[in-house]
C-alpha positions as CSV (number, residue, x, y, z in Angstrom):
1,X,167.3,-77.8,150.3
2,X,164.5,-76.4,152.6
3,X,166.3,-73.5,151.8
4,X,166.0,-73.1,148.5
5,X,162.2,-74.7,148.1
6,X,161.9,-71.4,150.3
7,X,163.5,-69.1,148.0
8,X,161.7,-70.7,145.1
9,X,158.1,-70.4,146.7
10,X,158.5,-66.9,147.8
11,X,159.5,-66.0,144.1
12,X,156.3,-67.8,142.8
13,X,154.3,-65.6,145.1
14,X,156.0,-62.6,144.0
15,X,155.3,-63.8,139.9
16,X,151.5,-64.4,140.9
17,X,151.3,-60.3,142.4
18,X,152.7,-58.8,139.5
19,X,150.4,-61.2,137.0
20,X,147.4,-60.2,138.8
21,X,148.4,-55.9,139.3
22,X,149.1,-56.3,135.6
23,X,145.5,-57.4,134.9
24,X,143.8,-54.6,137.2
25,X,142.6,-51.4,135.3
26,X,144.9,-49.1,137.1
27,X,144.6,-45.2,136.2
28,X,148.4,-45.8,134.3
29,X,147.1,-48.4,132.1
30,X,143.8,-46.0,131.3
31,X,146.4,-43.3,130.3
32,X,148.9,-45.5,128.3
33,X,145.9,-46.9,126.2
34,X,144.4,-43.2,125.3
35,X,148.1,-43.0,124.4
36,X,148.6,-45.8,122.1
37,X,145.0,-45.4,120.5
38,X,146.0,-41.7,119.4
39,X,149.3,-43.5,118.1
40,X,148.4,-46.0,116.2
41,X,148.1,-44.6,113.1
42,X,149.1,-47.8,110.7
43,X,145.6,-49.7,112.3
44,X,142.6,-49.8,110.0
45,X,139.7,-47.8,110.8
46,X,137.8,-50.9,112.1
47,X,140.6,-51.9,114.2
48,X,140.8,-48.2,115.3
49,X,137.7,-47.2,116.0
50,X,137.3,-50.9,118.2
51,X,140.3,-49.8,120.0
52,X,139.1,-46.8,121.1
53,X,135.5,-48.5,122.2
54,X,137.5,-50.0,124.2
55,X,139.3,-47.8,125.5
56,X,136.5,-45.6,126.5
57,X,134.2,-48.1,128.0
58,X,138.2,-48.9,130.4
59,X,138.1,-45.4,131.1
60,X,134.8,-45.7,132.2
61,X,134.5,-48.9,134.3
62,X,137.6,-47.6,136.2
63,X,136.4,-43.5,137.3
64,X,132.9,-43.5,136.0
65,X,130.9,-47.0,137.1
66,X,128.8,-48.6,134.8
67,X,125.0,-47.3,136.3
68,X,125.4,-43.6,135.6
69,X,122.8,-42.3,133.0
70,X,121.9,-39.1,131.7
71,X,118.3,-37.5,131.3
72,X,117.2,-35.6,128.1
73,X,114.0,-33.9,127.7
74,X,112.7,-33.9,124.7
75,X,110.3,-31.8,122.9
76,X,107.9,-34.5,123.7
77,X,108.6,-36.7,126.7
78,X,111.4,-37.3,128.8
79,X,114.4,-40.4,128.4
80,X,117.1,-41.6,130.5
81,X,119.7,-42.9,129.0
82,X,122.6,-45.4,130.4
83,X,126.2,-44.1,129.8
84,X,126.6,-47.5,128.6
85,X,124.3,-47.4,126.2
86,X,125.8,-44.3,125.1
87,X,129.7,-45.7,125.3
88,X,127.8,-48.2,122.7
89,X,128.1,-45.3,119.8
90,X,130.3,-44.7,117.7
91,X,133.4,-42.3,119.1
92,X,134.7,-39.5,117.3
93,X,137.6,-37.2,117.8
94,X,138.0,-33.8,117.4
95,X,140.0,-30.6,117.9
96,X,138.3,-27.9,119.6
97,X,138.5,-24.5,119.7
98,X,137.5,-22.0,122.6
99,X,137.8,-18.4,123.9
100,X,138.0,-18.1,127.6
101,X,136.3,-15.3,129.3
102,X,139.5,-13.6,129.7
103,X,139.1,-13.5,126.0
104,X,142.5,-16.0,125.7
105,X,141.8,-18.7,122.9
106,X,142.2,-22.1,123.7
107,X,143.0,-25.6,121.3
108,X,141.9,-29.3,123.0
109,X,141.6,-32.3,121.3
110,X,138.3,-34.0,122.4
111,X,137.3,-37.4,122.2
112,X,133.5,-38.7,122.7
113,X,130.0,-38.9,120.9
114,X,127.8,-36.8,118.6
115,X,124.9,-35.4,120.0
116,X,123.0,-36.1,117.5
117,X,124.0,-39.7,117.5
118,X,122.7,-39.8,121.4
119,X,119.5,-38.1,120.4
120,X,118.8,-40.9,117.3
121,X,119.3,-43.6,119.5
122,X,116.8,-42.9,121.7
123,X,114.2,-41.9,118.6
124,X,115.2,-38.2,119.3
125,X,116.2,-35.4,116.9
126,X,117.0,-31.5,116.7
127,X,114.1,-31.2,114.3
128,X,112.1,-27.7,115.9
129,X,114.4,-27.1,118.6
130,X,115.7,-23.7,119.4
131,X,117.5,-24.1,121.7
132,X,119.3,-26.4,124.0
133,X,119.7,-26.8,127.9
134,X,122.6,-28.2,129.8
135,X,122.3,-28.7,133.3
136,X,125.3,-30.0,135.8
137,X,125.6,-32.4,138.7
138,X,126.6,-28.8,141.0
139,X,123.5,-26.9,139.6
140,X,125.1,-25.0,136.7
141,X,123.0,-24.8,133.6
142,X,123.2,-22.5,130.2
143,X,121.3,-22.3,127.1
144,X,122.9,-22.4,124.1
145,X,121.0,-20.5,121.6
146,X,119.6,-21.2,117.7
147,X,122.7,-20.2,115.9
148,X,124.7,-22.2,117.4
149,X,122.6,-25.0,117.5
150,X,121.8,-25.4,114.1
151,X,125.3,-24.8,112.9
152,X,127.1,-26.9,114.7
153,X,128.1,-30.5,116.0
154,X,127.7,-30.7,119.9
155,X,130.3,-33.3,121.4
156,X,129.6,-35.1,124.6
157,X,133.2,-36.0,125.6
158,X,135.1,-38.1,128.0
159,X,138.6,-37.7,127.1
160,X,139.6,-34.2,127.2
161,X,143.6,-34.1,125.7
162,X,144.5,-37.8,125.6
163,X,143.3,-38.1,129.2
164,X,139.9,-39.0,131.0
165,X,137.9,-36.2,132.6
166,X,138.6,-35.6,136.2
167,X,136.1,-36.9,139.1
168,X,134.9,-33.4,138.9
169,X,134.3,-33.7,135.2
170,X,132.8,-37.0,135.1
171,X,130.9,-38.7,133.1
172,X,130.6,-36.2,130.2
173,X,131.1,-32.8,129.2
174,X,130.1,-30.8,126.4
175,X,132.2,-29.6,123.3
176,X,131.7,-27.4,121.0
177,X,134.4,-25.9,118.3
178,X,135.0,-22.1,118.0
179,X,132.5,-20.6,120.6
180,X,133.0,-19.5,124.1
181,X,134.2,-22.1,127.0
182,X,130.8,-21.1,129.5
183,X,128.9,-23.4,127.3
184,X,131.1,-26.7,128.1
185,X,129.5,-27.7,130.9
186,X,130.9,-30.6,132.7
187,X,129.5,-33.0,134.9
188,X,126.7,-32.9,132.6
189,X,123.7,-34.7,134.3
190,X,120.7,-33.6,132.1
191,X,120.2,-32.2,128.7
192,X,116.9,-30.2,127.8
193,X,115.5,-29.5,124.3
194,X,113.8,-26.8,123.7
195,X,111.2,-25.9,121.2
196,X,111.4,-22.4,118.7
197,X,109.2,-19.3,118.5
198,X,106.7,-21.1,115.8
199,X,106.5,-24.0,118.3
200,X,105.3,-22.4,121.3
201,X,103.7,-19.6,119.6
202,X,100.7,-22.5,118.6
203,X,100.7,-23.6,122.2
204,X,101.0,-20.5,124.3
205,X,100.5,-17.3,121.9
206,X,99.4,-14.7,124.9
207,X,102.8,-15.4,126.3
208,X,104.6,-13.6,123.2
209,X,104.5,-9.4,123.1
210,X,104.4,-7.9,119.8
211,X,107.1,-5.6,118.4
212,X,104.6,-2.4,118.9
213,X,104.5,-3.2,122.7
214,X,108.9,-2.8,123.3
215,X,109.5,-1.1,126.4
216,X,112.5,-0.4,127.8
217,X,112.8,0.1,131.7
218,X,115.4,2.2,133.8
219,X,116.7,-0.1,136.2
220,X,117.8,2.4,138.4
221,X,114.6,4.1,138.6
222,X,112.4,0.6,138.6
223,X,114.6,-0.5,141.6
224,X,113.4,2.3,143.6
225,X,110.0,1.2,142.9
226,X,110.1,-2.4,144.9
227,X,111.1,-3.3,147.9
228,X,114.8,-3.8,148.6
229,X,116.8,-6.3,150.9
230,X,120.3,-6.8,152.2
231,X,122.5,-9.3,150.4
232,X,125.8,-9.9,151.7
233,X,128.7,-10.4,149.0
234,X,131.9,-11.2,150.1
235,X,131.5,-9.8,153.5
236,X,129.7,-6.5,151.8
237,X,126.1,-5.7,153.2
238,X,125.0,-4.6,150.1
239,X,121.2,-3.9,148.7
240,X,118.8,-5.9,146.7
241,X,115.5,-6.3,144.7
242,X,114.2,-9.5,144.1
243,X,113.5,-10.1,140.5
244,X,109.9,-11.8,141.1
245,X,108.8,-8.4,142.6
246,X,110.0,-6.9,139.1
247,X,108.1,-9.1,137.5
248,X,104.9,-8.3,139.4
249,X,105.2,-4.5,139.5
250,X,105.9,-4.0,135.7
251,X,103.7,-7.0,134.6
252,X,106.2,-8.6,132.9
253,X,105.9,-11.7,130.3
254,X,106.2,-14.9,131.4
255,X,108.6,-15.8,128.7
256,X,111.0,-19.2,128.0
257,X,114.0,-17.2,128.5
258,X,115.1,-14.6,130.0
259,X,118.4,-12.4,127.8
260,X,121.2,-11.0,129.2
261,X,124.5,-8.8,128.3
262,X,126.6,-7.3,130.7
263,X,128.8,-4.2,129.8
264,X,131.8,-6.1,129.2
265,X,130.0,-7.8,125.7
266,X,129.2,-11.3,127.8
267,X,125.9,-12.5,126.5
268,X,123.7,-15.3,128.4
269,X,120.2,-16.4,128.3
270,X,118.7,-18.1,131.3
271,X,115.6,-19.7,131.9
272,X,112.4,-17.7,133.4
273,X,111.6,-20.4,136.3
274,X,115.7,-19.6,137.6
275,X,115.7,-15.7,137.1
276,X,111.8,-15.2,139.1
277,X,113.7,-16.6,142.0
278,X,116.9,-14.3,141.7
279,X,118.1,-11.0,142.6
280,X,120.1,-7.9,141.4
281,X,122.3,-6.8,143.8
282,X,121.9,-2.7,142.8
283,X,124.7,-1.7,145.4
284,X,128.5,-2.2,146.1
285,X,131.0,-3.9,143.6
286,X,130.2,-5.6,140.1
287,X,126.6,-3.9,140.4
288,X,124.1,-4.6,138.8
289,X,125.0,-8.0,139.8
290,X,122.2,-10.9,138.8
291,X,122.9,-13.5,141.9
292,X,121.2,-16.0,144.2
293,X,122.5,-16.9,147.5
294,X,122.4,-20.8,146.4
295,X,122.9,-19.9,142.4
296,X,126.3,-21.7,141.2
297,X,129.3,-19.1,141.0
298,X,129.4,-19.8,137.4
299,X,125.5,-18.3,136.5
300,X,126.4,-15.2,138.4
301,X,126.1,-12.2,135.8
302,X,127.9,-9.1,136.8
303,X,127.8,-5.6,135.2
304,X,124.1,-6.6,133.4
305,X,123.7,-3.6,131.0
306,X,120.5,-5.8,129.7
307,X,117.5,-7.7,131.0
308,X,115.4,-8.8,128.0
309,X,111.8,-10.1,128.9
310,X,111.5,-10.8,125.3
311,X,110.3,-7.0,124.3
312,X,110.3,-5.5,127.6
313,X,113.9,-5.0,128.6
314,X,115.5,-3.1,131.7
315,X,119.0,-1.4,131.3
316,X,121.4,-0.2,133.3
317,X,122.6,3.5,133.0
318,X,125.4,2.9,134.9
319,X,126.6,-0.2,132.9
320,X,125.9,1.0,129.5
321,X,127.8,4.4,130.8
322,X,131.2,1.5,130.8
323,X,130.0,1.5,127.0
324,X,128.5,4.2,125.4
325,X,130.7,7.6,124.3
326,X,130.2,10.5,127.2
327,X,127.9,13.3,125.7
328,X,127.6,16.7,127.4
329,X,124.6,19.1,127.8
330,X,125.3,22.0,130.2
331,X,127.9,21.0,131.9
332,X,125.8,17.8,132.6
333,X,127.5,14.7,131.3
334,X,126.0,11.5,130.8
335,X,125.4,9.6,127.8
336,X,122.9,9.7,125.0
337,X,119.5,8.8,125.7
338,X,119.4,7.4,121.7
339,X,122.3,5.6,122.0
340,X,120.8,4.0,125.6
341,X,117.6,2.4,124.1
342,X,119.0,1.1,121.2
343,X,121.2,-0.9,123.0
344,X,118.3,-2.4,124.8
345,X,116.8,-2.6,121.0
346,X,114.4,0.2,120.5
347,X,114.5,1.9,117.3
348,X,111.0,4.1,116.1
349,X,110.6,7.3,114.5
350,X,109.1,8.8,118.1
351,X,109.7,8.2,121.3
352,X,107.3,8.2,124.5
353,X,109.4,8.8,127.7
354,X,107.1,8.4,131.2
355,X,109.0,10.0,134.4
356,X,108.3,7.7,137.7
357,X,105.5,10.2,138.9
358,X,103.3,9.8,135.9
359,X,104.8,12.8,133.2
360,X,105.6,11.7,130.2
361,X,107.3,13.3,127.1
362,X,107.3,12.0,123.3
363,X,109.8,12.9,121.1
364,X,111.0,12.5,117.3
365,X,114.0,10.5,116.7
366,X,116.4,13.3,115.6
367,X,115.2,15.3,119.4
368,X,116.2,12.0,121.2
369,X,119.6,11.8,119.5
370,X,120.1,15.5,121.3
371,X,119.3,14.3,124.8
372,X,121.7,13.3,127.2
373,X,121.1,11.3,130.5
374,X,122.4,11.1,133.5
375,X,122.5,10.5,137.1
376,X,121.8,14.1,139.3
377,X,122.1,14.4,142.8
378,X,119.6,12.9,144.1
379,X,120.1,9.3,142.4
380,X,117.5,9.6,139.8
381,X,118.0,9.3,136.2
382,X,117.2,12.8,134.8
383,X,117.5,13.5,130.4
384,X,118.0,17.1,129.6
385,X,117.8,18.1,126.0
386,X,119.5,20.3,123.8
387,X,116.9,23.7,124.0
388,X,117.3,26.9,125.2
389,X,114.2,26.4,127.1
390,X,114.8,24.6,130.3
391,X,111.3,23.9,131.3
392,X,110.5,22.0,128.2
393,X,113.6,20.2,128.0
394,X,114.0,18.2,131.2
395,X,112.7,15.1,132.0
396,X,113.4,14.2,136.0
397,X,113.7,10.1,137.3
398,X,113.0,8.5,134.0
399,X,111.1,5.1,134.1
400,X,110.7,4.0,130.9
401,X,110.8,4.7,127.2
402,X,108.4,3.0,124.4
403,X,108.0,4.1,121.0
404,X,105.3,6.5,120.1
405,X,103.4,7.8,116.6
406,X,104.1,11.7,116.7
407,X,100.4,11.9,118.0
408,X,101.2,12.3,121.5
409,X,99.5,15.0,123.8
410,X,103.1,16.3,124.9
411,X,105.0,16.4,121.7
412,X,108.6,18.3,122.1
413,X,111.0,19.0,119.3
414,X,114.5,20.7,120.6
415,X,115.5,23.4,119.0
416,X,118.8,21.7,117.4
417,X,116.2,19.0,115.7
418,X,114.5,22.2,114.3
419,X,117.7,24.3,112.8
420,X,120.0,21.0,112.0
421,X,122.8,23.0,114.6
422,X,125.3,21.9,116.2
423,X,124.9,21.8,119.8
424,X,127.0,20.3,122.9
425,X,126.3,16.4,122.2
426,X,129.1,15.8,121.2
427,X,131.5,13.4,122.7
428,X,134.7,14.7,124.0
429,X,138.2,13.8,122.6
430,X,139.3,11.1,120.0
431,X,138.3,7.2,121.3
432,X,141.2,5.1,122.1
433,X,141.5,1.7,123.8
434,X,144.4,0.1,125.3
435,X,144.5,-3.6,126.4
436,X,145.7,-4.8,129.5
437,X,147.1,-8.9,129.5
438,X,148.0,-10.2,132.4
439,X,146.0,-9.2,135.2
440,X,144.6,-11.3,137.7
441,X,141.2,-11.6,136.3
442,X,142.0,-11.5,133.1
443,X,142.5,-8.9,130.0
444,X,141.0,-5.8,130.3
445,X,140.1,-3.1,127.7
446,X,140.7,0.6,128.5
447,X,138.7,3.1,127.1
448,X,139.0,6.9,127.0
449,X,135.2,6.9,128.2
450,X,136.6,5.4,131.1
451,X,139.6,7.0,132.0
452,X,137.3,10.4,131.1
453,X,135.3,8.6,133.9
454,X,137.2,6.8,136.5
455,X,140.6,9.1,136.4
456,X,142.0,12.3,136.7
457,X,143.5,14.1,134.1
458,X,147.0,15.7,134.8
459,X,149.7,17.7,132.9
460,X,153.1,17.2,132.5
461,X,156.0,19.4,130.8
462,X,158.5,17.8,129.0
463,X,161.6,18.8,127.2
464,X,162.9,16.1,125.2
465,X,166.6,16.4,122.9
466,X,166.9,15.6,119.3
467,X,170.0,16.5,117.1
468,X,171.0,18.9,119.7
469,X,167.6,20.7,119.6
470,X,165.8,20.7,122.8
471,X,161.6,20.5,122.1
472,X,159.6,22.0,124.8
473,X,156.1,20.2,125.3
474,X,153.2,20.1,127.0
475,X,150.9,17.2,127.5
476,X,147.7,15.9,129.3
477,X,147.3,12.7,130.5
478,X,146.7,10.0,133.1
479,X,148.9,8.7,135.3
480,X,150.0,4.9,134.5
481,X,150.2,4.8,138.2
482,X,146.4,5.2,138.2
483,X,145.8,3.1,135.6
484,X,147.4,0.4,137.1
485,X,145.8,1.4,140.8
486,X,142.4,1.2,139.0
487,X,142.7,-2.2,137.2
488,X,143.8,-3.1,141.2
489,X,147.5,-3.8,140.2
490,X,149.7,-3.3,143.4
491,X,152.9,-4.6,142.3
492,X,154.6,-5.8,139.1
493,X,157.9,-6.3,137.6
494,X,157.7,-4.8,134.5
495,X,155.7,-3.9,131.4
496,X,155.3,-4.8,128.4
497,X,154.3,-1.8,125.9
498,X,152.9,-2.7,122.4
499,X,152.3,-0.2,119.5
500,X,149.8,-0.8,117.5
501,X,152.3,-1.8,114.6
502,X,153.7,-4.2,117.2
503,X,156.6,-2.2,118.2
504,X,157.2,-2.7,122.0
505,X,159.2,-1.9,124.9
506,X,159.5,-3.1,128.5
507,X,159.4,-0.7,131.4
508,X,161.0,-2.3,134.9
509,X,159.0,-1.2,137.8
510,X,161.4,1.2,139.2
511,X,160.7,3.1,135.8
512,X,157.4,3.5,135.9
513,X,156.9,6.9,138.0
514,X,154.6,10.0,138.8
515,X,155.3,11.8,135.3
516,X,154.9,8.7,133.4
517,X,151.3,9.2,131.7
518,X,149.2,8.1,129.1
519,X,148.9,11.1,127.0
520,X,146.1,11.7,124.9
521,X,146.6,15.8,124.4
522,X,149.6,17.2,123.3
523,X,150.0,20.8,123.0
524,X,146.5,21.7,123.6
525,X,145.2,19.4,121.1
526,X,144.1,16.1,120.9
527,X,146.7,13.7,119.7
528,X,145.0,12.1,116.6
529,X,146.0,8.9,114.0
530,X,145.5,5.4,114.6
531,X,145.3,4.8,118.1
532,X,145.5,8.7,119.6
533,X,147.4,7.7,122.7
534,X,150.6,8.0,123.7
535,X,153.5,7.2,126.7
536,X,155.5,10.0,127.5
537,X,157.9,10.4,130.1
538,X,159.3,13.1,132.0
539,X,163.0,12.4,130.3
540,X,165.5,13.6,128.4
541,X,165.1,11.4,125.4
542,X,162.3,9.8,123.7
543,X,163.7,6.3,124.0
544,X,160.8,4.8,126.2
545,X,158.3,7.0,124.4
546,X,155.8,4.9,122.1
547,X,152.9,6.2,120.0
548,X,149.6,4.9,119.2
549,X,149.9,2.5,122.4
550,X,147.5,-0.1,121.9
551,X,148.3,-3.0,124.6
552,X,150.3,-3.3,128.0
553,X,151.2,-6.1,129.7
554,X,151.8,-6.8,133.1
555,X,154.4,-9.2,134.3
């Protein structure tokens, strides 16, 4: 009897654990309630949208705690709100999608509240705001600009998928369909509104340069101006300017935000008080490199072509050479110098160019479209003209360029301007552009500029068969190999080769030799149509030959 009273209490103590684990908020019952919300389809909206309340405010209390709040500076003052309070909202769901900055696109399903909603509840709006700030627990912060602002909703989620955010995530992070993932910050800690050009224009109208006053500044050549530093990047000792000495030396505005674009088309704009404390790392890899040795990996910019104090803007030659078509003048190649400023958004009918030692130069716009510029010898930035007058037509370490009125006491006009002639501008070779997928950092686009650039061009003979007829060719190219050894691919298994009609074939590794190039001449002249670029091999037949190649991928 003892025995079994035993037996019996020991089973009552096991019946009282399980009845008190099924009562605790463990991270299963979290996910198998996200589950059964998203399921219950047959529930009214009322019941529904209670459920998921719920649901959210479990989520919550179990990874998040209940005294986390969130700070939003308004155009006005400055609030901090309680997640609770915000939990308190009405929930929506949405499906979301993004393009990673390996340019892959991405489809979530996104669960949390409007921002508007949040801003209303605290007697907030998005009436005169520009712009928007949002800043994470680790440092991390980006602007997203006007146009995307004013066209669409801005989610604050916590259930990313059917499933909480991670610790890392927590409490909220930002969702917004159909623009690029670097805006959804997580672990978003403070939210900053901030006002438009009209706004700040009544408040602070010196701080704004008029459209007469655009400058645009050689980087290289303003570098060499200030004083430089060591920065160390990944073990590198490379060299540095610090930003605030830019600022100083070229009297720069003290603007709300500060515009970037790097060569590779990434876009960011980044508050002045973070970029005067910066630096641009001028030397080594990914130069110009805008970094911080306590800035978040993720506000790193590298490649900058641009650096837009509202209308005074520094480029990059040597980014916007990634870019811009290869024009040649002499034998000396480089890019052109009207092509250069309009990508840092000058456009007039003259142009003023001032050398680093005082000279300075103006120009029509039809003279500027003949010059070329380039890096010589010496590291300066030097622009050579189409003349037959060399002492008129050079322009040595070129500082800046701003637009001008024809009344200039230097005024040149090259001779091609003059006749309408042809000269040597013009760029070399049909464009092409082959993609590369599956590469450790992403997609990558090659361009002929760049393989004119980075590569060497070889030849190769070939004498392929067809109906018993043997074709002697000639051809000039680039090696795969050296493709491949330039986007830093050591080994692969095969490749994926994709016309631009979508035709493809796969190439094993132990196919993919010395005389396999990408061939962009073919019998002394330029192969032409669609995509002027084609695989040949040093074989018999044209089996794993493909025209107009427009992607390869690496597996």
């Amino acid at each position: 009897m003892k025995k079994m009273n035993r037996v019996i209490s020991i089973m009552i103590l096991v019946m009282l654990l399980v009845s008190v684990g099924c009562n605790g908020n463990s991270t299963k019952d979290v996910y198998d309630d996200q589950d059964n919300t998203a399921q219950s389809n047959e529930k009214n909206d009322s019941e529904a949208n209670e459920e998921s309340e719920q649901t959210n405010q479990d989520i919550v209390n179990n990874v998040s705690g209940n005294d986390v709040s969130l700070v939003i500076k308004g155009l006005n003052s400055s609030t901090e709100i309680k997640l609770d309070d915000i939990l308190a909202l009405t929930s929506v769901t949405r499906d979301i999608k993004s393009l990673t900055s390996d340019g892959e696109e991405e489809l979530d399903q996104v669960q949390g509240y409007l921002l508007t909603d949040i801003l209303t509840s605290i007697g907030e709006s998005l009436d005169g705001v520009d712009s928007i700030r949002f800043t994470a627990g680790d440092g991390y912060a980006i602007n997203v600009p006007n146009d995307i602002v004013a066209s669409k909703d801005i989610i604050l989620a916590n259930v990313w998928n059917d499933n909480p955010l991670t610790q890392r995530e927590q409490p909220l992070r930002v969702a917004i369909n159909d623009v690029r993932s670097m805006y959804f910050v997580s672990n978003l800690v403070e939210i900053e509104l901030k006002a438009g050009e009209d706004q700040e224009a009544s408040s602070d109208e010196g701080s704004m340069v008029s459209s007469s006053e655009k400058m645009v500044i050689m980087m290289e050549t303003a570098f060499s101006m200030v004083p430089s530093e060591e920065y160390v990047y990944y073990d590198s000792p490379d060299q540095a300017v610090h930003i605030g000495d830019l600022i100083e030396t070229f009297d720069l505005p003290q603007v709300d935000e500060v515009a970037f674009v790097a060569s590779d088309g990434y876009e960011k704009t980044e508050d002045y008080e973070v970029v005067q404390d910066c630096s641009i790392k001028y030397t080594g890899e990914d130069m110009p490199l805008f970094t911080a040795h306590e800035l978040p990996l993720g506000m790193i910019i590298k490649n900058v072509m641009t650096m837009a104090f509202d209308d005074k803007a520094f480029v990059s030659l040597t980014s916007a050479s990634d870019v811009l078509p290869q024009a040649n003048i002499s034998d000396n190649v480089g890019v052109s110098v009207y092509d250069l400023v309009k990508t840092a958004g000058l456009e007039a009918d003259y142009y003023v160019l001032f050398a680093s030692d005082g000279y300075s130069i103006e120009v029509s716009k039809d003279t500027l479209k003949t010059g070329v510029a380039y890096v010589n010898d010496q590291g300066s930035i030097t622009v050579k003209f189409a003349s037959d007058n060399p002492d008129k037509s050079n322009l040595k370490g070129l500082l800046q360029v701003t637009s001008g009125d024809g009344s200039h006491e230097k005024v040149f006009q090259s001779e091609t301007a003059q006749t309408g002639e042809e000269k040597s501008t013009d760029i070399e070779g049909n464009g092409w552009t082959i993609v590369f997928e599956g590469l450790e950092d992403g997609s990558f686009d090659m361009t002929s500029d760049r393989a004119e650039r980075k590569l060497e061009r070889v030849s190769l003979h070939t004498e392929r068969m067809k109906d018993d007829v043997i074709y002697p060719e000639d051809w000039e190219g680039y090696k795969l190999k050296d493709v491949l050894t330039f986007l830093k691919v050591e080994t692969f298994d095969s490749l994926i080769l994709v016309a631009e009609d979508g035709y493809e074939i796969v190439l094993n590794s132990d196919q993919v030799d010395d005389e396999t190039i990408i061939a962009v001449v073919k019998d002394g002249e330029p192969i032409s149509g669609g995509n002027p670029v084609q695989l040949v091999q040093n074989t018999e037949f044209a089996t794993s030959w493909i025209k107009n190649l427009a992607k390869i991928i690496v597996q």
